[in-house]
PyMOL Python script that loads the backbone (N, CA, C, O; Angstrom):
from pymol import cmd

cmd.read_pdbstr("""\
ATOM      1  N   UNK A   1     146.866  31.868  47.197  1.00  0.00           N
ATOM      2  CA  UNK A   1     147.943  32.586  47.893  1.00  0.00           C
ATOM      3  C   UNK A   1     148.475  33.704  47.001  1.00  0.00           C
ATOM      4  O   UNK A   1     148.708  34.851  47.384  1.00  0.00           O
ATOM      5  N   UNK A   2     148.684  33.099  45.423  1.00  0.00           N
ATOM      6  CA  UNK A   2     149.211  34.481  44.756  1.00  0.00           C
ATOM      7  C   UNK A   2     148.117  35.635  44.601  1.00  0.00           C
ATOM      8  O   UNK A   2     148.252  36.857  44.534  1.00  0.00           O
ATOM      9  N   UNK A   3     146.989  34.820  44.568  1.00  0.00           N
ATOM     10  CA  UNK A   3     145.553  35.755  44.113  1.00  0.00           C
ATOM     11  C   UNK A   3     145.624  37.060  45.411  1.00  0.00           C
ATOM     12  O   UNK A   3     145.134  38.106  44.987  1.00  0.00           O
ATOM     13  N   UNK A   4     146.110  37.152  46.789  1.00  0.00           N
ATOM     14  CA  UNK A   4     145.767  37.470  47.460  1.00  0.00           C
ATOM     15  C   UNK A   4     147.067  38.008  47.612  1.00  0.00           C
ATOM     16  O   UNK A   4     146.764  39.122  48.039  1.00  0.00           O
ATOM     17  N   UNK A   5     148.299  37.997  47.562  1.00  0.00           N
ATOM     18  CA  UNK A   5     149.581  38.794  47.345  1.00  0.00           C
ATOM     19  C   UNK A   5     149.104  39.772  46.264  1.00  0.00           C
ATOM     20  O   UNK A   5     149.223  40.983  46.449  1.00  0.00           O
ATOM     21  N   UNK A   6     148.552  39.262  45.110  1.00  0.00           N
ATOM     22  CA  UNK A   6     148.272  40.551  44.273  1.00  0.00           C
ATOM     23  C   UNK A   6     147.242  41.584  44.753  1.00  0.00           C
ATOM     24  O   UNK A   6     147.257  42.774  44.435  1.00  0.00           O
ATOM     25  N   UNK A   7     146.379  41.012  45.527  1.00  0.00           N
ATOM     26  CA  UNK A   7     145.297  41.889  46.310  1.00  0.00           C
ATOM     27  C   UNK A   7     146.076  42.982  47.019  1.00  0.00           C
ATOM     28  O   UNK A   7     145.965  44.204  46.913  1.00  0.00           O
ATOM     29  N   UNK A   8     146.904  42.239  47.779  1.00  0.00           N
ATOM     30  CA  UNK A   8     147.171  42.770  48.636  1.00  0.00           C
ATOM     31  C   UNK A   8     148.438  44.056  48.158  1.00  0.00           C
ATOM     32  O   UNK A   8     148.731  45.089  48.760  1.00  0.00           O
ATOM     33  N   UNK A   9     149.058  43.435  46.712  1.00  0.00           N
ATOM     34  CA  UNK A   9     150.025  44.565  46.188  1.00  0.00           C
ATOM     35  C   UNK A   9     149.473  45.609  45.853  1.00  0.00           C
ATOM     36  O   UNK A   9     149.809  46.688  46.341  1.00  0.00           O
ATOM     37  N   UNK A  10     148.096  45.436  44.555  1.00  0.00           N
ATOM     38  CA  UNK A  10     147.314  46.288  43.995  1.00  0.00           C
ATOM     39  C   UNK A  10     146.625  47.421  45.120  1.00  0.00           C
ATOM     40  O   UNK A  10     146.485  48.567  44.694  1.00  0.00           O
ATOM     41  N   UNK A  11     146.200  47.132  46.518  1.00  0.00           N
ATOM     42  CA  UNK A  11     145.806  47.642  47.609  1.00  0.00           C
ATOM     43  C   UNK A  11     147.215  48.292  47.941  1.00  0.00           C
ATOM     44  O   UNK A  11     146.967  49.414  47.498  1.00  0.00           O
ATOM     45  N   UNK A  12     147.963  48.344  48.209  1.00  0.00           N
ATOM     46  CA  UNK A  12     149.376  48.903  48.566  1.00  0.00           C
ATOM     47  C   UNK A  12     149.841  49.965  47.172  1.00  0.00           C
ATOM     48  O   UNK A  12     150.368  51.051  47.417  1.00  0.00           O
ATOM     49  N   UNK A  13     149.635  49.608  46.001  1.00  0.00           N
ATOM     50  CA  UNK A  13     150.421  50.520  44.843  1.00  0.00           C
ATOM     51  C   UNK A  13     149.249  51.855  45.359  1.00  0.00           C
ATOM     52  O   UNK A  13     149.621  52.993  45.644  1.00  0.00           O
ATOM     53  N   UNK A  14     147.848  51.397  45.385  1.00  0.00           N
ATOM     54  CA  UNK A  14     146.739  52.418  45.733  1.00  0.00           C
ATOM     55  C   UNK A  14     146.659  53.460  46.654  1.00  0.00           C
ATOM     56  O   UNK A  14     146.282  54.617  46.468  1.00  0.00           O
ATOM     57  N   UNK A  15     147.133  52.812  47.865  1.00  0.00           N
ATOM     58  CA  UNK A  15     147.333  53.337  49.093  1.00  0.00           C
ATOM     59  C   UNK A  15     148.639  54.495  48.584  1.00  0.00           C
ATOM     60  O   UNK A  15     148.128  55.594  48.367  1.00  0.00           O
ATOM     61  N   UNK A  16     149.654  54.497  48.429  1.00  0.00           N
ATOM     62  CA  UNK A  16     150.777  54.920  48.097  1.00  0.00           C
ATOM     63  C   UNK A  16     150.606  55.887  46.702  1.00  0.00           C
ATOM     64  O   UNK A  16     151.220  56.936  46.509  1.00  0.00           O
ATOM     65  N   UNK A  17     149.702  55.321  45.860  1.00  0.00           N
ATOM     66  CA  UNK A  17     149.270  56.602  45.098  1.00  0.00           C
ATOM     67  C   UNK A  17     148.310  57.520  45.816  1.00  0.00           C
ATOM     68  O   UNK A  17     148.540  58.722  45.689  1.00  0.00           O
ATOM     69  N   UNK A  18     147.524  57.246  46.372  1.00  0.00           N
ATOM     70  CA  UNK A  18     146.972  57.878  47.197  1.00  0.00           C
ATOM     71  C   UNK A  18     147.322  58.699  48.280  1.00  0.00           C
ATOM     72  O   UNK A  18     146.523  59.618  48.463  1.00  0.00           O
ATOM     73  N   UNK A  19     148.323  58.646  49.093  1.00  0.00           N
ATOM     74  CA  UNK A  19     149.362  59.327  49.596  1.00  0.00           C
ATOM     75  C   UNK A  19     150.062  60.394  49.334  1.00  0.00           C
ATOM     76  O   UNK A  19     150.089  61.307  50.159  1.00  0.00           O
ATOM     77  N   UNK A  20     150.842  60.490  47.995  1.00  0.00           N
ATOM     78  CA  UNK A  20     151.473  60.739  47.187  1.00  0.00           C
ATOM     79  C   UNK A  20     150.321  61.734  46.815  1.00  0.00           C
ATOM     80  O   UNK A  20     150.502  62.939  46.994  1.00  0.00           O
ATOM     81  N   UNK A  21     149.261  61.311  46.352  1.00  0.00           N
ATOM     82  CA  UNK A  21     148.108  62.511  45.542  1.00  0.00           C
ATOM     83  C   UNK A  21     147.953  63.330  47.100  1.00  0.00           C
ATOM     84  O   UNK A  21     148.119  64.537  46.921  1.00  0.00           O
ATOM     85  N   UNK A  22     147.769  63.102  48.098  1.00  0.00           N
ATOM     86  CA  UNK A  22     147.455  64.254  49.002  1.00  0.00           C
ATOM     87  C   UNK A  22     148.389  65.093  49.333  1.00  0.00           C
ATOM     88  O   UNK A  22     148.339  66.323  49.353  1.00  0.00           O
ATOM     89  N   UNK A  23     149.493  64.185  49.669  1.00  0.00           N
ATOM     90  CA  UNK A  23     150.854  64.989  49.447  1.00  0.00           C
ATOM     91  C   UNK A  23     151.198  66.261  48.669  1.00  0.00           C
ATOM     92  O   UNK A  23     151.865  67.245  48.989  1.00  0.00           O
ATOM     93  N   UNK A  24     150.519  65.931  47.514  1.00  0.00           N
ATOM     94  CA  UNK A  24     150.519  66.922  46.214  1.00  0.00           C
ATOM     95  C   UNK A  24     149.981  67.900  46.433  1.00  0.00           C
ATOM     96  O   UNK A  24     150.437  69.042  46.378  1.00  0.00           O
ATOM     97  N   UNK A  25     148.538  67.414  46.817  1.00  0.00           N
ATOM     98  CA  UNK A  25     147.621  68.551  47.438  1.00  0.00           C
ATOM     99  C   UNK A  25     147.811  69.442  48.416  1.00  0.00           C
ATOM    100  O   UNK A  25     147.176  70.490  48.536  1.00  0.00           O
ATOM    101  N   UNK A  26     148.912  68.951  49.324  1.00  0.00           N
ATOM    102  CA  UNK A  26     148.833  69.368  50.250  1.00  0.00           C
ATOM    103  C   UNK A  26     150.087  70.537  49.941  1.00  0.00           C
ATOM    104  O   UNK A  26     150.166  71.617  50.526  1.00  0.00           O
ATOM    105  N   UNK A  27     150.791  70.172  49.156  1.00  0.00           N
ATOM    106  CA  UNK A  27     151.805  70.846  48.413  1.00  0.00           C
ATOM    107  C   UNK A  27     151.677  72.368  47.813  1.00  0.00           C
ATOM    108  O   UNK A  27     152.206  73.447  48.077  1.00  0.00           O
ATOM    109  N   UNK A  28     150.677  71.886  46.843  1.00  0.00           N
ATOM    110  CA  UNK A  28     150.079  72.471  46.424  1.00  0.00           C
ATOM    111  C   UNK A  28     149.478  74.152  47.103  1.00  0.00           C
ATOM    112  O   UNK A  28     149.848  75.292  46.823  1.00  0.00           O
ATOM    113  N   UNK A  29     148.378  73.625  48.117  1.00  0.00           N
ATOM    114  CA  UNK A  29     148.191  74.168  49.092  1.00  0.00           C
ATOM    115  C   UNK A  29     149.049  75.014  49.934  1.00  0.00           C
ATOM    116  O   UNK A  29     148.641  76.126  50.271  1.00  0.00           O
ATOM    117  N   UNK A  30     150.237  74.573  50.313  1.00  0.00           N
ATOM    118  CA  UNK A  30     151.475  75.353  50.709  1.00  0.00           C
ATOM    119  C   UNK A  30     151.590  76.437  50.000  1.00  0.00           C
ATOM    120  O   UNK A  30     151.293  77.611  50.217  1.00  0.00           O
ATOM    121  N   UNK A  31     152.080  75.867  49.092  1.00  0.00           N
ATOM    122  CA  UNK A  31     152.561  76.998  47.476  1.00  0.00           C
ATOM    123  C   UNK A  31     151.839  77.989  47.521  1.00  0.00           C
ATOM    124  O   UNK A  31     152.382  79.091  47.444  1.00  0.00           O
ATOM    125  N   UNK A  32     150.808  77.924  47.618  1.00  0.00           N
ATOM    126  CA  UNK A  32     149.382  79.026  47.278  1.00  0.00           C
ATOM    127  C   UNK A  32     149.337  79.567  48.444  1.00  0.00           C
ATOM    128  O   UNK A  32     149.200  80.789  48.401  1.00  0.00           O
ATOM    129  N   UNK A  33     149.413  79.028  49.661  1.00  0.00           N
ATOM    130  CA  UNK A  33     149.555  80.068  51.080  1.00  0.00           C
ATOM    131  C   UNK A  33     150.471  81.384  51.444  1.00  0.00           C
ATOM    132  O   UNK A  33     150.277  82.497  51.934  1.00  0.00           O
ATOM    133  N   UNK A  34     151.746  80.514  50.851  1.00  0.00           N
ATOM    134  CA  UNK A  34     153.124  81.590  50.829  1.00  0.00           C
ATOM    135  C   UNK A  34     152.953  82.554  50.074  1.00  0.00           C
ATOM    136  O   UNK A  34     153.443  83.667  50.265  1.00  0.00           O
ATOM    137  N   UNK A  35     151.937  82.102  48.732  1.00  0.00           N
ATOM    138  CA  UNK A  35     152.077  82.915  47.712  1.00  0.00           C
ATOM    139  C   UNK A  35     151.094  84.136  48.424  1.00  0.00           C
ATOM    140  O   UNK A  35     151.486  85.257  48.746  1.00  0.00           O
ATOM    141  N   UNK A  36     150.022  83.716  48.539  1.00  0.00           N
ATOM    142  CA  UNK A  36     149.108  84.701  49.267  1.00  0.00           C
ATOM    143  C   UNK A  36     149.613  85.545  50.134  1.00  0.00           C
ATOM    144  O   UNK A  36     149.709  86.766  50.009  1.00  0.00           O
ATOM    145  N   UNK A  37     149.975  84.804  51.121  1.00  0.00           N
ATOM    146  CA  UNK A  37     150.764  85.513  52.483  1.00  0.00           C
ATOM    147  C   UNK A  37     151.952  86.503  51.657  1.00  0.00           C
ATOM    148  O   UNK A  37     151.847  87.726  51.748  1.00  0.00           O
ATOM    149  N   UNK A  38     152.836  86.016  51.026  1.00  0.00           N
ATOM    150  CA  UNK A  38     153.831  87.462  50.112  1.00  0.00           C
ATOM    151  C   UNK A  38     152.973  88.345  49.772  1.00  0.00           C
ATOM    152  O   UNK A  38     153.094  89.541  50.035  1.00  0.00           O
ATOM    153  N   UNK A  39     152.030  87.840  49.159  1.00  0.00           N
ATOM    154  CA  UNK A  39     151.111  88.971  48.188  1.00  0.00           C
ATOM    155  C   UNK A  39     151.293  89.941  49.307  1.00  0.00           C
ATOM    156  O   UNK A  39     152.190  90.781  49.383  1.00  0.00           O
ATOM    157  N   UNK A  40     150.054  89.663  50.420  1.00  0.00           N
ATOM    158  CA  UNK A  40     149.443  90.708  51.466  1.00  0.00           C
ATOM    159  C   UNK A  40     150.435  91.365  52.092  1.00  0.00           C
ATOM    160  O   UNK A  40     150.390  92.551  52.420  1.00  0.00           O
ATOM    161  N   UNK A  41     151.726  90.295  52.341  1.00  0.00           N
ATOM    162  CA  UNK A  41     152.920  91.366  52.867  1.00  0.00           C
ATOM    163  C   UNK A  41     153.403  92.654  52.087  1.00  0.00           C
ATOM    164  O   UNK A  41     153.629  93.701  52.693  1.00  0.00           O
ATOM    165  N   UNK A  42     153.596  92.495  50.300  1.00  0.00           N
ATOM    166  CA  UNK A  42     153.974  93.314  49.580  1.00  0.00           C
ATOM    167  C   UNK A  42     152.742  94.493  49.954  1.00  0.00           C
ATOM    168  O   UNK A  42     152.892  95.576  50.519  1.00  0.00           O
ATOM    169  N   UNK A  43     151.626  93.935  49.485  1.00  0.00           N
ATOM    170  CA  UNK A  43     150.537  95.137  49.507  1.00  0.00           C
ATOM    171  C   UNK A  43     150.479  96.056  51.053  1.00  0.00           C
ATOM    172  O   UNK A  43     150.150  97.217  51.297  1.00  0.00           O
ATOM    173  N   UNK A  44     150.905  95.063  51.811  1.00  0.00           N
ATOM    174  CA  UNK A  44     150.843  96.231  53.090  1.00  0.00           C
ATOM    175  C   UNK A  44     152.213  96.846  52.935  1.00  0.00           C
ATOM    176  O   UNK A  44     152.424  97.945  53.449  1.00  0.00           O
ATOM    177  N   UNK A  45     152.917  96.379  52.436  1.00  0.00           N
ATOM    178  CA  UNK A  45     154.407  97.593  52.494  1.00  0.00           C
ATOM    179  C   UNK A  45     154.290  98.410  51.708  1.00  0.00           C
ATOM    180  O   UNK A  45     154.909  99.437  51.986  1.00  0.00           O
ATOM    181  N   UNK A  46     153.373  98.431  50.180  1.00  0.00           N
ATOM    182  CA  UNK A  46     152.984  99.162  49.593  1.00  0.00           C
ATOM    183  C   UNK A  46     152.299 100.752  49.782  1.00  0.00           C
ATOM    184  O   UNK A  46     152.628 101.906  49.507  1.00  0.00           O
ATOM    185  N   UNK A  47     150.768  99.819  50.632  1.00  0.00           N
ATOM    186  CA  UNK A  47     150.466 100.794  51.654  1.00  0.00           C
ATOM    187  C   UNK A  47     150.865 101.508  52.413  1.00  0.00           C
ATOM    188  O   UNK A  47     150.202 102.506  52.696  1.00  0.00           O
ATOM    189  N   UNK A  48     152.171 101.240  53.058  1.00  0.00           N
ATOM    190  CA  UNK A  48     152.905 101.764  54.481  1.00  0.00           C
ATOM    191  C   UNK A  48     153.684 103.105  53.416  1.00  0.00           C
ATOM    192  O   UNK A  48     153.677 104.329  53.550  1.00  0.00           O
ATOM    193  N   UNK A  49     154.230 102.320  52.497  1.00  0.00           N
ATOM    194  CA  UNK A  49     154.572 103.385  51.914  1.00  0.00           C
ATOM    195  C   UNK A  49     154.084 104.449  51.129  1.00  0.00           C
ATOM    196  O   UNK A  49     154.714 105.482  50.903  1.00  0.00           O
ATOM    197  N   UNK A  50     153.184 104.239  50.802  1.00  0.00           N
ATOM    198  CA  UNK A  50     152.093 105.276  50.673  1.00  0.00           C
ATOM    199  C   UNK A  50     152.465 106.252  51.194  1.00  0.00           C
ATOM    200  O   UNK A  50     153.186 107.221  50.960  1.00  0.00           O
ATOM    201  N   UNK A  51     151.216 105.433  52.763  1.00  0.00           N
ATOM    202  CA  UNK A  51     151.342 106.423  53.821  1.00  0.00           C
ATOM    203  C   UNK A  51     152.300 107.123  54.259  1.00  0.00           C
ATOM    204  O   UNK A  51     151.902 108.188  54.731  1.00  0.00           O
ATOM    205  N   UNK A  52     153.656 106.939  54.312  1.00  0.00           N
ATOM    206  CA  UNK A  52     154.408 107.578  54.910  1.00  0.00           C
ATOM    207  C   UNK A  52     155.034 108.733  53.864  1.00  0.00           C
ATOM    208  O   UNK A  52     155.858 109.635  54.015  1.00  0.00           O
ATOM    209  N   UNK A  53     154.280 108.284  52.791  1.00  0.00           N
ATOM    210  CA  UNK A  53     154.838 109.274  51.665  1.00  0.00           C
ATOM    211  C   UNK A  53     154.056 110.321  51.946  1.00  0.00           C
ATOM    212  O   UNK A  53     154.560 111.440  51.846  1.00  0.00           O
ATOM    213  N   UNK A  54     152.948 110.216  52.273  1.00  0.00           N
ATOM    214  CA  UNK A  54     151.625 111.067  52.330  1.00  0.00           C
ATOM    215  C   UNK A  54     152.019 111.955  53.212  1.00  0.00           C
ATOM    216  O   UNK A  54     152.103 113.166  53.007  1.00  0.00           O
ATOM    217  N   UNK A  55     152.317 111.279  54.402  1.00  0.00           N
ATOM    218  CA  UNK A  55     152.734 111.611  55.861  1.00  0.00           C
ATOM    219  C   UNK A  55     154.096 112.905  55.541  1.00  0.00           C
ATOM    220  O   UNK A  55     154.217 113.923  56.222  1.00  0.00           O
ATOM    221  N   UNK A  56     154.695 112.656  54.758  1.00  0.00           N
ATOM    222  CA  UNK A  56     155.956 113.402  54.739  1.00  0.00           C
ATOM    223  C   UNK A  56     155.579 114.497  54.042  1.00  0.00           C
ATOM    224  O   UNK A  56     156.137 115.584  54.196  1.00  0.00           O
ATOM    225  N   UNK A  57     154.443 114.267  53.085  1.00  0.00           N
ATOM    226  CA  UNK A  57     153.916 115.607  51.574  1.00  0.00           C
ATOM    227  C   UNK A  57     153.488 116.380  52.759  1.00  0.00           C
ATOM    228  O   UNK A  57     154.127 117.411  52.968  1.00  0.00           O
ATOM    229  N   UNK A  58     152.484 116.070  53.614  1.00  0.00           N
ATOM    230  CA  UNK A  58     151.466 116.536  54.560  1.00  0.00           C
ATOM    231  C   UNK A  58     152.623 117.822  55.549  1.00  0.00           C
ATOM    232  O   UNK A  58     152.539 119.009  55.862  1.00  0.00           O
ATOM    233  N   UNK A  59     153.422 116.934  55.699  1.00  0.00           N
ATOM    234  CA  UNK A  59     154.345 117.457  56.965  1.00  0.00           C
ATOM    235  C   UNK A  59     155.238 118.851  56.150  1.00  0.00           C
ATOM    236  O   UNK A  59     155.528 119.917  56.694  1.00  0.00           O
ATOM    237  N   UNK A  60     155.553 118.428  54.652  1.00  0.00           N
ATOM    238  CA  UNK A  60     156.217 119.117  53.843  1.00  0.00           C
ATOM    239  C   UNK A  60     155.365 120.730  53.576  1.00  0.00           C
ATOM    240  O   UNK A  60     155.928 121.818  53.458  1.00  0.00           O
ATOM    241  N   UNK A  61     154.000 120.483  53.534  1.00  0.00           N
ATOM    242  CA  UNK A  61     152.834 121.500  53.168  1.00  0.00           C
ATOM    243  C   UNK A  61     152.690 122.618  53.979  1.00  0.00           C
ATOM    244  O   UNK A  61     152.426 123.788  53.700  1.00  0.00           O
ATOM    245  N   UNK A  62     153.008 121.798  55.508  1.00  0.00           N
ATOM    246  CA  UNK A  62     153.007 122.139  56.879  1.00  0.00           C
ATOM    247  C   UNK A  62     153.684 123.350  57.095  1.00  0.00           C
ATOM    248  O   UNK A  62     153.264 124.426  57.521  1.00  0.00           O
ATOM    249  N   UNK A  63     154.950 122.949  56.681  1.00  0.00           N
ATOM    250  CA  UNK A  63     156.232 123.573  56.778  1.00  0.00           C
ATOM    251  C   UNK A  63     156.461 124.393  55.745  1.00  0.00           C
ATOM    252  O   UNK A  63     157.284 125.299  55.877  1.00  0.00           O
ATOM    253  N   UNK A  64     155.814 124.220  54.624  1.00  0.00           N
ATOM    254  CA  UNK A  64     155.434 125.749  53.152  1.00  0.00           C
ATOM    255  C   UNK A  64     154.483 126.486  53.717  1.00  0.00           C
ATOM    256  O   UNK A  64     154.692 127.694  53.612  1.00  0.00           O
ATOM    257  N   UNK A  65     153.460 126.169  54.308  1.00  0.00           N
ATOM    258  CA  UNK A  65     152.397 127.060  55.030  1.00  0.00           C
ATOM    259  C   UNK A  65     152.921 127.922  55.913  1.00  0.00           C
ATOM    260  O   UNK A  65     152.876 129.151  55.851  1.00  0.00           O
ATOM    261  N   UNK A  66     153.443 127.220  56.779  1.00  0.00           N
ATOM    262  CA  UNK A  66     154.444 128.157  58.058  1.00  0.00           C
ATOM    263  C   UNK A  66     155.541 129.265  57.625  1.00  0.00           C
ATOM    264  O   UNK A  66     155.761 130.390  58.073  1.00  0.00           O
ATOM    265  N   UNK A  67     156.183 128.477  56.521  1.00  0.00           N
ATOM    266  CA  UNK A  67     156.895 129.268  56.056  1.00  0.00           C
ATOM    267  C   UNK A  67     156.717 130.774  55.501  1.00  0.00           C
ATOM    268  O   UNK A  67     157.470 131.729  55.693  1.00  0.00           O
ATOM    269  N   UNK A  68     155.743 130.735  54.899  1.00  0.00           N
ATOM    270  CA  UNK A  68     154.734 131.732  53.952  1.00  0.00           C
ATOM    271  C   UNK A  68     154.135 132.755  55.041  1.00  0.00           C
ATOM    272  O   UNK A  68     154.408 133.952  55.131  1.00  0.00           O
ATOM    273  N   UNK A  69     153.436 132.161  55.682  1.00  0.00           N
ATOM    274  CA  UNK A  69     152.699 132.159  56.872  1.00  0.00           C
ATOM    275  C   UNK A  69     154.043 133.754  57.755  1.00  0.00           C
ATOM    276  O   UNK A  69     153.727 134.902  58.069  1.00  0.00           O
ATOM    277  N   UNK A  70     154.880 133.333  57.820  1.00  0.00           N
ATOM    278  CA  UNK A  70     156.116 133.617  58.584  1.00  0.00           C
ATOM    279  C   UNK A  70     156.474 134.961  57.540  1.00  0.00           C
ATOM    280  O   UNK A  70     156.387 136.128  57.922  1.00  0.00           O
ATOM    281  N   UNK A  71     156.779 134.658  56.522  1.00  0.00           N
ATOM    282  CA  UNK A  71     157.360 135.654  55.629  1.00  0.00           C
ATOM    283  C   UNK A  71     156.216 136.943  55.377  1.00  0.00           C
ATOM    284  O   UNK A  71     156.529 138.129  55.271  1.00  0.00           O
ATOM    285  N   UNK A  72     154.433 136.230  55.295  1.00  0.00           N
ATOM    286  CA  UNK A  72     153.415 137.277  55.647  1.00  0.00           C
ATOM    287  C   UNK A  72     153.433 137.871  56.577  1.00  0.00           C
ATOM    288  O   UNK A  72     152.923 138.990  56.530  1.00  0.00           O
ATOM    289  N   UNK A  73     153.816 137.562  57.395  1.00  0.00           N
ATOM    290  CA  UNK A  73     154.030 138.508  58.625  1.00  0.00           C
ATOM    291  C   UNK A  73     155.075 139.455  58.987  1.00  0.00           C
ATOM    292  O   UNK A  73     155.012 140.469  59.681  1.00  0.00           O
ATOM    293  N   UNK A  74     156.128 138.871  58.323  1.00  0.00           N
ATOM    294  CA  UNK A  74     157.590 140.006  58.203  1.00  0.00           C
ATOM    295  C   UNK A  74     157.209 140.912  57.443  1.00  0.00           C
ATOM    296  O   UNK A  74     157.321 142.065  57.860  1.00  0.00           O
ATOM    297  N   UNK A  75     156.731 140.718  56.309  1.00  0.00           N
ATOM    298  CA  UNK A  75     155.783 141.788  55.318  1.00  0.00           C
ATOM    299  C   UNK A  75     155.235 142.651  55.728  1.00  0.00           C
ATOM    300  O   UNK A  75     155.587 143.800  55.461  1.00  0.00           O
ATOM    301  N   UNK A  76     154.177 142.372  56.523  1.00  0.00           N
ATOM    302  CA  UNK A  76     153.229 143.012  56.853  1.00  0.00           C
ATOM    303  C   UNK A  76     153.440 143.754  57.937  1.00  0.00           C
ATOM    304  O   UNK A  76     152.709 144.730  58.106  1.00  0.00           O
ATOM    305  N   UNK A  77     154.653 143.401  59.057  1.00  0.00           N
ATOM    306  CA  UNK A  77     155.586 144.266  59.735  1.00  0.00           C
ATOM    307  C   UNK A  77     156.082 145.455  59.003  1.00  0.00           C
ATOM    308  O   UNK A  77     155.670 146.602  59.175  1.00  0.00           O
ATOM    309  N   UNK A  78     157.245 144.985  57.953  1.00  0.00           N
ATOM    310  CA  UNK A  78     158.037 145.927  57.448  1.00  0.00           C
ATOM    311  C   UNK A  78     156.581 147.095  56.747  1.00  0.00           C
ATOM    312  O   UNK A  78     156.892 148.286  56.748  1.00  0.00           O
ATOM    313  N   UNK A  79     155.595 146.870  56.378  1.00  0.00           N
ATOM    314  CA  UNK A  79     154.843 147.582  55.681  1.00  0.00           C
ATOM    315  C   UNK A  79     154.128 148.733  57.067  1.00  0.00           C
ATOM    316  O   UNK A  79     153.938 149.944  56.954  1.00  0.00           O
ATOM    317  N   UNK A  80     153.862 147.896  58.253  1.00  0.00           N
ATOM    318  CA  UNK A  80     153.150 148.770  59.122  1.00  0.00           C
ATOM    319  C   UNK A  80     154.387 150.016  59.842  1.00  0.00           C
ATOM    320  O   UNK A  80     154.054 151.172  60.102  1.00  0.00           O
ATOM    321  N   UNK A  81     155.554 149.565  60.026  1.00  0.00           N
ATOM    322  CA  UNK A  81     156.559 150.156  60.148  1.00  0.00           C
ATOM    323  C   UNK A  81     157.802 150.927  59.147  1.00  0.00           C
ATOM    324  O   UNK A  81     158.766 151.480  59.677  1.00  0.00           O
TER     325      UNK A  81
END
""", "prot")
cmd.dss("prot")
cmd.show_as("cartoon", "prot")
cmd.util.cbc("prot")
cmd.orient("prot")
């Protein structure tokens, strides 16, 4: 009877470490998901901002071209006249 209470404890401490170890794992696993998942969030906001930096130089170039663009032509007025 005791032989088989201890069976049956030693089978139970096992089970429960065993539990406990997937638990961990599974923990574990979490940890490293979030971590990943932040990563890719940072790197795409990274990106976004990039782009929109790009987006604004581009738009900025736009608007020096035109500008220039605009003032060559007042020039080239006042010169034909």
């Amino acid at each position: 009877i005791r032989l088989i209470f201890l069976i049956r404890l030693i089978f139970l401490i096992r089970l429960i470490f065993l539990i406990r170890l997937i638990f961990l794992i599974r923990l574990i696993f979490l940890i490293r998901l979030v971590l990943l998942i932040r990563l890719v969030l940072l790197i795409r906001l990274v990106l976004l901002i990039r782009l929109v930096l790009l987006v604004r130089l581009i738009l900025l170039v736009r608007l020096f071209l035109l500008f220039s663009l605009f003032l060559l032509v007042r020039l080239i007025i006042l010169f034909i006249f």
